[in-house]
N, C-alpha and C positions, 0 to 999 in steps of 0.2 A: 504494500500500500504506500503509494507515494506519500499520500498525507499524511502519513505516521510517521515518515521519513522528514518531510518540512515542516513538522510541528519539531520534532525534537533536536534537529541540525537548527533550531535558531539561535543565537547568539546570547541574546536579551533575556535569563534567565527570570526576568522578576516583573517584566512587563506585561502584565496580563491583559491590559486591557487593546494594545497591539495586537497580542496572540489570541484572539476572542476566535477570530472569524476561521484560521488554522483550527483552532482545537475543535468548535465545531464540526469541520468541514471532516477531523482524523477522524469521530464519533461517530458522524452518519456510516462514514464506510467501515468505522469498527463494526456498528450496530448489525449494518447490513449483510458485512459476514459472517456473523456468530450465527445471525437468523437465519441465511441460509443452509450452513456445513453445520449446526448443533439442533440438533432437531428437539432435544430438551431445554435447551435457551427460545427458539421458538414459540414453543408453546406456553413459557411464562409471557413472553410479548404478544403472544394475541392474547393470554389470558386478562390481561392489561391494556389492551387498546393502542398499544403503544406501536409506531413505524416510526423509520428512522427520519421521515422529512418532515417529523414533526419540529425538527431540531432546529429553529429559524437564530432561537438569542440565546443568549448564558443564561435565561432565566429557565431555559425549556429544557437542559439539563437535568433538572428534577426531574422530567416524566421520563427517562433513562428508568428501568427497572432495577430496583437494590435488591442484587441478591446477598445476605448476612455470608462472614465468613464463615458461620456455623454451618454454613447448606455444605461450603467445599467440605467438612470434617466429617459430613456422612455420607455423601456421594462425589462420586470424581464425575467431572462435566469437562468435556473436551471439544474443540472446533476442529482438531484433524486428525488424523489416525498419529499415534505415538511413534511411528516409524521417521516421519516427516520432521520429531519435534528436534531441537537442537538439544533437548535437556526436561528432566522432570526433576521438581523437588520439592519439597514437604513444610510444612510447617513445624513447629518447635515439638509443637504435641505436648503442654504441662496441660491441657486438660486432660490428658489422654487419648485423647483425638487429636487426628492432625490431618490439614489438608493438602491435593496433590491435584502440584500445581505444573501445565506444561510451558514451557519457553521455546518458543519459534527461535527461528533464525534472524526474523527481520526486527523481532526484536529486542534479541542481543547489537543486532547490528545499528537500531535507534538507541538502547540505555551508551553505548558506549561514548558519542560526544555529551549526553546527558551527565552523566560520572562524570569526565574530562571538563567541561565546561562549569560546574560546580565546584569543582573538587579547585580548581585555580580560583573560582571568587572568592571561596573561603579558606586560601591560605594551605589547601592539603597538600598542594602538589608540591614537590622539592625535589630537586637535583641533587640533593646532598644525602649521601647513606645513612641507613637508619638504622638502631637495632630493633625489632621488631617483641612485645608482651601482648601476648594475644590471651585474654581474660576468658575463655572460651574453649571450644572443643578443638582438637589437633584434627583434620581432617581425614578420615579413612573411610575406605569403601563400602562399610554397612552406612556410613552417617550420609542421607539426602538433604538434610536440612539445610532450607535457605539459609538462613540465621552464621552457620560456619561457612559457605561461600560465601555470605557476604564477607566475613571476617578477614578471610584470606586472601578478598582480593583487595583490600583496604590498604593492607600490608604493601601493594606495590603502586601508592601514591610516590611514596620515595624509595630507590633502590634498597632492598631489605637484606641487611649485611649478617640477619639472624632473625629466627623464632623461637620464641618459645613458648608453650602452651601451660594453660592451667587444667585445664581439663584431658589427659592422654589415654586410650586406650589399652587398655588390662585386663586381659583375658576375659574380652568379649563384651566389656562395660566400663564407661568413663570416668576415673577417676580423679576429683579433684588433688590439686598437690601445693597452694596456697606457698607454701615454707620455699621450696621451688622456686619459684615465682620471685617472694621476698629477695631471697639471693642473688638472684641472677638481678633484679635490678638495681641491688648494693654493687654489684662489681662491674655495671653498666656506669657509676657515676663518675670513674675512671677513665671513661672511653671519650678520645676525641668527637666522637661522632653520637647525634642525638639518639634519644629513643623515642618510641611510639608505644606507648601502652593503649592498646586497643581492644574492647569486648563490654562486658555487661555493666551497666553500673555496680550493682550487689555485687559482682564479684572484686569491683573494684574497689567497696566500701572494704568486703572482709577481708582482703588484702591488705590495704592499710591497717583497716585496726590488726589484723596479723604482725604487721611491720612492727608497731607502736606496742606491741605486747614484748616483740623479741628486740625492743629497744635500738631498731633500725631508722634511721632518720638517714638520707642520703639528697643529694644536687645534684640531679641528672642532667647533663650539659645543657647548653644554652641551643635551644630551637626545637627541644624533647615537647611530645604533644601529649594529649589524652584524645583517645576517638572513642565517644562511647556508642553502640550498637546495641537495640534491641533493650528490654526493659525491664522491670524487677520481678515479674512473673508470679513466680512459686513464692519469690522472696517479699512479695507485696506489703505483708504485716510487718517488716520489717524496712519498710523504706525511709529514708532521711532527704529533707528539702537540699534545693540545689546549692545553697549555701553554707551548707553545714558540710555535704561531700566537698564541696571546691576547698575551703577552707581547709581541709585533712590533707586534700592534694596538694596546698601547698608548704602546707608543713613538712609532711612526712618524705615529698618528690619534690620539692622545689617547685615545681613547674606552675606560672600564675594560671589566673583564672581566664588569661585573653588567649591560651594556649589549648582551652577547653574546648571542644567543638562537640556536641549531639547528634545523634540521627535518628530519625524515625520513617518508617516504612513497614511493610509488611509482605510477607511474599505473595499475597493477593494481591499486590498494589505495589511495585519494586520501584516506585518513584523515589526520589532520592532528595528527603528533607535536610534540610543542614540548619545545625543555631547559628544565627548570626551574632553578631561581637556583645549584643544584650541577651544572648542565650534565648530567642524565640523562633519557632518552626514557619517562618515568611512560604506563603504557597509558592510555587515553583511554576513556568507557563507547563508545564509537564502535565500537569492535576490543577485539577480543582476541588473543593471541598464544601460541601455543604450539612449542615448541622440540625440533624432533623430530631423533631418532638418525639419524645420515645413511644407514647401512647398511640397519636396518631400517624406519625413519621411525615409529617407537614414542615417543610424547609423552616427553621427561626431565624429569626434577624440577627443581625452583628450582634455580639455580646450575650446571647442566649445561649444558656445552659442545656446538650442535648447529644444524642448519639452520633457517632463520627463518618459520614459517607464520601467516602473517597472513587474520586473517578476519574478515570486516563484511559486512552485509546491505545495503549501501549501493546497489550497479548493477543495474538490472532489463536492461542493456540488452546486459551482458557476463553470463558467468557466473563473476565472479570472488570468490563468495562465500569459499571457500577459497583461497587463493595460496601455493605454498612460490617463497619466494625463494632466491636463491643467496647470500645471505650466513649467515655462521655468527654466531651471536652465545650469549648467555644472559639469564636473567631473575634479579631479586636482588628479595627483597621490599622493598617500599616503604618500611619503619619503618628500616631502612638508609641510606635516602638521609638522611633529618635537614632536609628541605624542606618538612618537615608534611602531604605529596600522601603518603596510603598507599598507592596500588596501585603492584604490582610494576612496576619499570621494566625496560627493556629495552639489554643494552648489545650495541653491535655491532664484533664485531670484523675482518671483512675478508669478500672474497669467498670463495668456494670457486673453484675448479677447474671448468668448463663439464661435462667428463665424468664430476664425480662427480656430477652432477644430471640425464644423460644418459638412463640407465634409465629412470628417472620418468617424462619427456616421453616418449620412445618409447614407452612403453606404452601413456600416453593417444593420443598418433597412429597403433598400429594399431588401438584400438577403434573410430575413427571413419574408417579408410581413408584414403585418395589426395585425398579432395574436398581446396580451399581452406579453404571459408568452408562455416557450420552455421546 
């Protein structure tokens, strides 16, 4: 699709309202082929009245069909046979489910200036070698999970002079090794050349306080990052505000708080959010986001408290043009933040509750029946 191609080769990462008429234009012809090649995507759009030339403004976006990540965690939906696909891969699975998701070719071949074009507005990209602490899983052939390819390929924003993992595989099951970790970034504060510590936040809370226990405090050279990926999950009850983590990072790692960078995404949705230098999620022309009533799922205005629907014309291979997430958040206009990026950003405030997003999924699984896969 070419329009998937000149929506995400633009330049102007933050200009949405240039990119209006592109993003539309990738939607119709996302829409059109999912309805065509997925015959269980299909028949939730007629069940919904929905064609794709409804699509005239950004406002008509909302009548796009959300289907909830919860529908991928009990049925696999595909636009083309798996033979064609460039790559399948899964979700985290801490509910115990997990969804499986395919990646076309064209778009690996659209995320790549999307990464690239980001990844330099916010400072990832570097010439200079790095050692690389990956707060996450070491990658191996049983693990499909988005979440550690993402992790791995982050590592080669700057040439990665070293890895090493906190999570490695051990006879058949990943074991954290935290102590590990600690040391190897003690003997990194010696090294000419920065570090990256990259992966979950929790794990990069228990890290520290790990450090702070075994009375390690170290200065990891000048240009050393933090890239946090992906979110405190399991470790929810246990979360601490952003300023009480930065604050530990730059006690225990030296490394300030302007050195911090965020990501949020979801392998339903591989669009590629970055904090900007006030640590907020500014929408990208890549997605849009709109923030609907959990009861009715009726778009709310700026500043309304509500469930997270993310949409990008990005996968031929899923049909994950629409996606309601199970997190609540809001949108605060851009000229707010004081970061100079005008479009609205998006803050996220916690998960919901699995059952209040229950309805939604169940609906879309009795329009499509009993099968598995579509």
């Amino acid at each position: 699709m070419l329009s998937r191609q000149g929506l995400f080769w633009r330049f102007q990462a933050y200009d949405l309202p240039r990119s209006d008429k592109a993003f539309l234009r990738a939607c119709r012809d996302n829409a059109t082929y999912h309805i065509k090649h997925c015959p269980g995507y299909a028949a939730i759009c007629r069940h919904l009245g929905f064609a794709p030339d409804q699509l005239r403004t950004v406002e008509d976006l909302a009548k796009i069909p959300v289907i909830p990540t919860l529908f991928f965690k009990r049925k696999a939906l595909f636009s083309m046979p798996q033979w064609r696909m460039a790559m399948k891969v899964t979700s985290s699975g801490t509910s115990g489910k997990f969804s499986r998701i395919g990646f076309d070719w064209g778009c690996i071949i659209a995320e790549a200036p999307m990464v690239v074009n980001l990844g330099f507005r916010h400072h990832l990209v570097s010439p200079k070698p790095a050692h690389c602490v990956i707060l996450g899983y070491k990658p191996h052939r049983s693990n499909h999970t988005g979440v550690t390819r993402t992790m791995f390929g982050l590592t080669h924003f700057s040439p990665p002079l070293s890895r090493t993992y906190a999570l490695n595989m051990v006879d058949g099951s990943y074991v954290p090794d935290l102590d590990a970790v600690a040391k190897a970034l003690k003997g990194l504060a010696a090294s000419p050349f920065p570090a990256r510590v990259i992966g979950f936040p929790s794990y990069l809370w228990f890290g520290l306080q790990r450090m702070e226990e075994l009375g390690l405090e170290v200065k990891l050279p000048k240009g050393s990052r933090i890239i946090l990926a992906g979110g405190w999950k399991q470790h929810s009850s246990q979360e601490v505000d952003k300023g009480t983590l930065y604050a530990l990072v730059k006690k225990v790692l030296g490394i300030p708080e302007e050195n911090i960078n965020e990501l949020f995404g979801a392998v339903e949705h591989p669009v590629f959010y970055n904090t900007c230098e006030r640590h907020h999620f500014h929408i990208p022309i890549y997605g849009r986001v709109i923030i609907r009533d959990p009861d009715t799922l009726e778009p709310l205005p700026m500043g309304r408290v509500g469930l997270v629907n993310l949409i990008s014309p990005l996968m031929t291979a899923t049909p994950t043009l629409s996606v309601m997430t199970d997190d609540l958040g809001y949108l605060t206009p851009g000229e707010e933040c004081g970061c100079g990026i005008s479009s609205p950003y998006l803050t996220i405030l916690g998960r919901v509750g699995m059952a209040d997003i229950q309805t939604c999924a169940a609906g879309a699984s009795e329009l499509l029946g009993k099968g598995e896969a579509f």
